[in-house]
C-alpha positions in Angstrom: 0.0 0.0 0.0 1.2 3.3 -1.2 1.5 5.9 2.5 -1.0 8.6 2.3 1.8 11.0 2.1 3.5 9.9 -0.7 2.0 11.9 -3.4 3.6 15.1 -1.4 7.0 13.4 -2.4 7.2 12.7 -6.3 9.5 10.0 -7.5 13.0 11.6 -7.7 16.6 10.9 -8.4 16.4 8.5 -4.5 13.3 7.2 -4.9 13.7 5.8 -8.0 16.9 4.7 -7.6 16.4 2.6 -3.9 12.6 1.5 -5.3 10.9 3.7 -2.4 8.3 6.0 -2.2 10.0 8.9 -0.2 13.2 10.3 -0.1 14.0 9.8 3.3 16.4 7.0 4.6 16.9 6.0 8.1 20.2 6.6 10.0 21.5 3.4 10.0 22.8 2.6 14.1 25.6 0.9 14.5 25.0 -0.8 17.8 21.2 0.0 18.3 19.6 -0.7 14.9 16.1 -2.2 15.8 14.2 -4.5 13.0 11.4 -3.4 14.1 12.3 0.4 13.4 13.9 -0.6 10.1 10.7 -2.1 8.8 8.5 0.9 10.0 10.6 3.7 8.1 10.3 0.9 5.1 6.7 0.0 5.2 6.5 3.7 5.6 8.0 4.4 1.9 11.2 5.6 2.7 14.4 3.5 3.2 15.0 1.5 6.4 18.7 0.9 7.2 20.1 -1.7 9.3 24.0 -1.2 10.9 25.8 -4.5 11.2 28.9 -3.0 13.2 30.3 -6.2 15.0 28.3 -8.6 13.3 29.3 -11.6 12.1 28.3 -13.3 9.0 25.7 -15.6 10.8 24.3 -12.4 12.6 24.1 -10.8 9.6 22.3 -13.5 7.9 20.1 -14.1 10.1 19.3 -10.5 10.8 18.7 -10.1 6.7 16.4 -12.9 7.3 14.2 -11.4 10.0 14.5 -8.3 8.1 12.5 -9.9 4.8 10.0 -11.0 7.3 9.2 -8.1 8.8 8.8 -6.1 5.4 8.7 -6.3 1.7 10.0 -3.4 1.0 13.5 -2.5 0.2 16.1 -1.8 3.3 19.7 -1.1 3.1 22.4 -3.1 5.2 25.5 -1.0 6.5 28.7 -1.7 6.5 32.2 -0.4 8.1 35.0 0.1 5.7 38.8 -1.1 7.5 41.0 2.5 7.3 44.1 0.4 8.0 44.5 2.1 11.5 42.0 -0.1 13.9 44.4 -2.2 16.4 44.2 -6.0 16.1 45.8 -6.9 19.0 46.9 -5.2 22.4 49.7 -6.7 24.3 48.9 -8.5 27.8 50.1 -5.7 30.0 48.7 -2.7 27.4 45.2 -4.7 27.6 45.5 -5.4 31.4 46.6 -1.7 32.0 43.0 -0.6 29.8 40.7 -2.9 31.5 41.8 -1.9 35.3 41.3 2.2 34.1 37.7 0.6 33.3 37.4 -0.9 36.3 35.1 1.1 38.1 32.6 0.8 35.8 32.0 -2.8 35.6 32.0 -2.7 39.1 29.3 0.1 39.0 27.2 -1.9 36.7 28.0 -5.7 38.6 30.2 -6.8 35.6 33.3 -9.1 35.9 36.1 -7.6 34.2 36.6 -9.0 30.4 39.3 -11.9 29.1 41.7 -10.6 26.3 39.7 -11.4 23.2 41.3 -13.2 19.8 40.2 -10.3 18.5 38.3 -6.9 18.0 36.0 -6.9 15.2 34.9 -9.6 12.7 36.4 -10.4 9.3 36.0 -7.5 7.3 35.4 -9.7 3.8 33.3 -12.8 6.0 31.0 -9.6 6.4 30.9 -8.4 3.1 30.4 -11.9 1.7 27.5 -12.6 3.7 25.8 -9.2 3.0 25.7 -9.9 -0.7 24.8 -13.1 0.0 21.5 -11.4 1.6 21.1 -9.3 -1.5 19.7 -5.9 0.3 17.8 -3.8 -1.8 21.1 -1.3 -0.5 24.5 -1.6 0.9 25.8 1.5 2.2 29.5 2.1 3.6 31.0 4.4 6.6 35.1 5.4 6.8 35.9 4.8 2.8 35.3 3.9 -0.6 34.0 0.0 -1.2 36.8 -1.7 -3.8 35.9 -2.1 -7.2 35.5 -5.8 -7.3 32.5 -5.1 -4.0 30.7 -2.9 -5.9 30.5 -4.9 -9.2 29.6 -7.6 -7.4 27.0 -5.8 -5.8 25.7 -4.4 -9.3 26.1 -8.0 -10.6 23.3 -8.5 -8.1 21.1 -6.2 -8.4 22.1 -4.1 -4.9 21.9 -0.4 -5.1 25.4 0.8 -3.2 25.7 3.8 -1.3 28.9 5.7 0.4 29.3 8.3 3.1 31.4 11.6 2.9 32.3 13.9 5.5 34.0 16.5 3.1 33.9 17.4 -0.9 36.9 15.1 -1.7 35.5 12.0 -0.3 31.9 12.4 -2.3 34.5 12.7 -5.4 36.3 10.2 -4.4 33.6 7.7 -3.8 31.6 8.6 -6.9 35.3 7.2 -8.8 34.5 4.5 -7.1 31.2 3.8 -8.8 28.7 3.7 -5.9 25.4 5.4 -7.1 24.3 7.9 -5.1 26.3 9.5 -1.7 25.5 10.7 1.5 27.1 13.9 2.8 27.3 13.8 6.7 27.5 17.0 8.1 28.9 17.3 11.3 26.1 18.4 13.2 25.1 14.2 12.5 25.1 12.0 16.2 27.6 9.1 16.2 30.6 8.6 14.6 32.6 10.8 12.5 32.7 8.6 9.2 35.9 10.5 7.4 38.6 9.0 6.1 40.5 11.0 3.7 41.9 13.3 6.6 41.2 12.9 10.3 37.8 13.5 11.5 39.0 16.5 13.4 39.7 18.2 10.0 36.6 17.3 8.0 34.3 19.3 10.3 32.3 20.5 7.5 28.4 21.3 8.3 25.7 20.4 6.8 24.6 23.7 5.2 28.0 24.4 3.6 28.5 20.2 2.8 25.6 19.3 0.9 25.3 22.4 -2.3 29.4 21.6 -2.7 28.7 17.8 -2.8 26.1 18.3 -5.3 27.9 20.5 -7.4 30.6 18.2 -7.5 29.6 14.9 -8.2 26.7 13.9 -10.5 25.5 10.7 -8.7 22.4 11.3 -6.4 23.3 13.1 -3.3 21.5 12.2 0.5 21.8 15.1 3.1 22.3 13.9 6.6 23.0 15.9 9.6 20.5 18.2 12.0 17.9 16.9 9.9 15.0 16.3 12.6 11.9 18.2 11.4 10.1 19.6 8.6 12.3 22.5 8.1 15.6 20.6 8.1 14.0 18.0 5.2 12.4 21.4 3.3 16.3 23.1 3.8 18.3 20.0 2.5 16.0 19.8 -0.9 17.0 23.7 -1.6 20.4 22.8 -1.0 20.3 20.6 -3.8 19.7 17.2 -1.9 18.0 14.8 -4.0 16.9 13.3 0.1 17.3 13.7 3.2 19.1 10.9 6.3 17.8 10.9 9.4 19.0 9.2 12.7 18.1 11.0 16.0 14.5 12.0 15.6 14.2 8.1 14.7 16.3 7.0 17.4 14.1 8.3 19.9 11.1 6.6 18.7 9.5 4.0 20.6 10.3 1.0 17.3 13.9 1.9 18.1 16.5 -0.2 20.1 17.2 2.5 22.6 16.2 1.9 25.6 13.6 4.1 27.4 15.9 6.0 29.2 18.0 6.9 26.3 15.1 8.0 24.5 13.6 10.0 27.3 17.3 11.6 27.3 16.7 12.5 23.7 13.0 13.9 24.6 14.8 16.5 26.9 16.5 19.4 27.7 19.3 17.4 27.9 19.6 16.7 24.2 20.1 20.6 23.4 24.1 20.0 24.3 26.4 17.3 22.6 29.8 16.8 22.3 32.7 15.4 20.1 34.7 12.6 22.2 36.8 9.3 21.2 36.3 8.4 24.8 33.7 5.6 24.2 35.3 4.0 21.6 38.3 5.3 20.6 36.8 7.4 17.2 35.7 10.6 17.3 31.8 10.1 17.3 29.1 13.0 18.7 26.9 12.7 21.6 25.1 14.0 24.6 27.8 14.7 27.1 27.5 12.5 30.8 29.6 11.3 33.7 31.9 8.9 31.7 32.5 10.9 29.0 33.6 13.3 31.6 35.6 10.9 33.4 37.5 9.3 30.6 37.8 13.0 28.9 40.8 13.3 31.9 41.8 9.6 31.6 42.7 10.6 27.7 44.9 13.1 28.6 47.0 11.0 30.6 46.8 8.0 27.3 44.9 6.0 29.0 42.3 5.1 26.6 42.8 2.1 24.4 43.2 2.8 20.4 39.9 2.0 18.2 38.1 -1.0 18.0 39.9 -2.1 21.1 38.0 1.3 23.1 34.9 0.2 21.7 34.9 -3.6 22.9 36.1 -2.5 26.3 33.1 -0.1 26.9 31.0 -2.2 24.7 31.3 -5.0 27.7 29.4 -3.0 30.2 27.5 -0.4 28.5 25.1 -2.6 27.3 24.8 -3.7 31.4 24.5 0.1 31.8 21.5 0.4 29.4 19.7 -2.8 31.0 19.7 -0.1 34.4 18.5 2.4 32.9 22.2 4.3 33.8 22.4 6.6 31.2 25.3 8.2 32.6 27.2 5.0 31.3 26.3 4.7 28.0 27.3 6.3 24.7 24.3 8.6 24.4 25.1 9.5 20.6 22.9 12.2 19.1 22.9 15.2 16.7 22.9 18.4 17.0 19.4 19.1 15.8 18.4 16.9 18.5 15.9 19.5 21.0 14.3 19.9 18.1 12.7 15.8 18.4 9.3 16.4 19.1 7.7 12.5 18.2 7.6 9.3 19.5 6.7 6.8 16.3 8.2 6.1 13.1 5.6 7.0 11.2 5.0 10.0 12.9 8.5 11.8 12.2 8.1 10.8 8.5 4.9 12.4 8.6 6.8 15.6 10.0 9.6 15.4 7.8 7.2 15.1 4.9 5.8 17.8 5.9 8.4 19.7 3.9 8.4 18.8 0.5 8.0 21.3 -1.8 4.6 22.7 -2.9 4.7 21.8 -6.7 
């Protein structure tokens, strides 16, 4: 069934291209996606996205497969790009000396601290593999360009592929690569920092002065994505020569999300009007709303004592999931945009409504 609002939002260069209705795609959360959210902004005609950070290929599998039964319609899968810099391994006493800086915080939350794992991350390629293997309607990437013989192989099979720039050069650089349409990621846009042609800390570029420079240098379909939470953000980004609009906070704080209530009741409040660029959390510079840890290990870092990405990442990623299960919001990563005082719903289909609300009068 066609949404009611779809006739406000004609087919264009994004619709047409990801087989949607709309020109709006969701955010995709590496860490909290939720099928059930990725299915409502699908069913809802715009383009569902699901992040498979640390999954492995029988996660992601299965995942695809609860996916296609919770919608028909097309969703994307997202994927992290190796820059060459994430740390493999830590030595015993480097890992040892990390964990007991952490200490406090399992104890806070009634964890046992963590064995030394084998390793970090998944396999990069087992990832990939399986992906295709689930033949998205869309694989999109974070931190680079996807090689050549990925995105053939996606084209071979009929997957729409999608890239994420942080600055001019890397939408140039990616649409060399052949993916078919990019998103430009302001900075004002929660999480992580995707860049990887400089460091994050030098492609702070916003939204506003990201997206009309992105579309006037590349010629594949262009996504904005950053502060984007209401009508007037989705109504700004089309004037600035978006061909659609990204959107991950407003949706993270609805109730089909994976957040848990006390995150999204952070996101519903004064609180959300302040955020904050840290690699505390995870060892990448990522945005989000600023609380007691990411006080706390804001002094730790400047003594070194935070471990080097993905390493970061696991360590806090053993008890901040604890955290969340508490309802301790002061130890978890609270990631969030800029925009983000502006969230004003609590449903899926009600922020697509809103966003919608700003197409263009033709």
């Amino acid at each position: 069934m066609t949404p009611a609002h779809a006739d406000s939002a004609p087919l264009n260069r994004i619709t047409k291209l990801f087989g949607t209705d709309v020109p709006v795609v969701l955010g995709p959360f590496g860490g909290v996606s939720s099928v059930e959210l990725t299915a409502a902004v699908s069913d809802g005609g715009g383009l569902g996205s699901y992040g498979l950070y640390g999954y492995g290929a029988e996660a992601i599998r299965n995942t695809a497969a609860e996916l296609r039964a919770a919608t028909p319609k097309p969703f994307a899968l997202n994927l992290w790009i190796p820059t060459g810099d994430e740390t493999t391994t830590l030595p015993r006493p480097e890992f040892d000396t990390y964990v007991e800086t952490l200490r406090p915080y399992f104890d806070e939350v009634g964890l046992p601290l963590p064995e030394m794992p084998d390793r970090y991350l998944p396999d990069y390629d087992e990832q990939v593999e399986a992906t295709l293997e689930a033949r998205p309607a869309v694989v999109s990437f974070v931190f680079g360009v996807p090689s050549p013989e990925l995105v053939e192989e996606a084209h071979r099979r009929g997957i729409v592929v999608v890239g994420t720039a942080t600055t001019v050069a890397e939408a140039v650089a990616l649409e060399a690569g052949g993916v078919d349409a990019v998103v430009a990621s302001g900075m004002e846009s929660g999480g992580h920092r995707v860049s990887f042609l400089k460091p994050a800390e030098q492609s702070l570029v916003g939204t506003f002065a990201l997206v009309p420079q992105v579309r006037d240098a590349v010629g594949i379909p262009v996504i904005a994505a950053g502060g984007i939470v209401d009508r007037r953000g989705y109504a700004a980004a089309l004037a600035l020569g978006a061909d659609g609009v990204q959107v991950g906070s407003a949706f993270l704080a609805t109730r089909e999300s994976a957040a848990v209530p006390e995150y999204r009741a952070v996101l519903h409040s004064p609180a959300a009007g302040e955020t904050v660029l840290t690699r505390t959390l995870s060892g990448r510079l990522a945005r989000g709303i600023p609380n007691r840890i990411i006080a706390e290990l804001t002094e730790v870092s400047k003594a070194g004592g935070i471990a080097p990405f993905p390493a970061q990442n696991w360590l806090t990623g053993r008890f901040r999931p604890q955290a969340a299960a508490q309802g301790n919001t002061e130890l978890m990563s609270l990631w969030a945009g800029q925009a983000a005082s502006l969230i004003r719903h609590e449903s899926a289909a009600d922020v697509l409504a809103e966003l919608l609300a700003g197409s263009p009068v033709l």
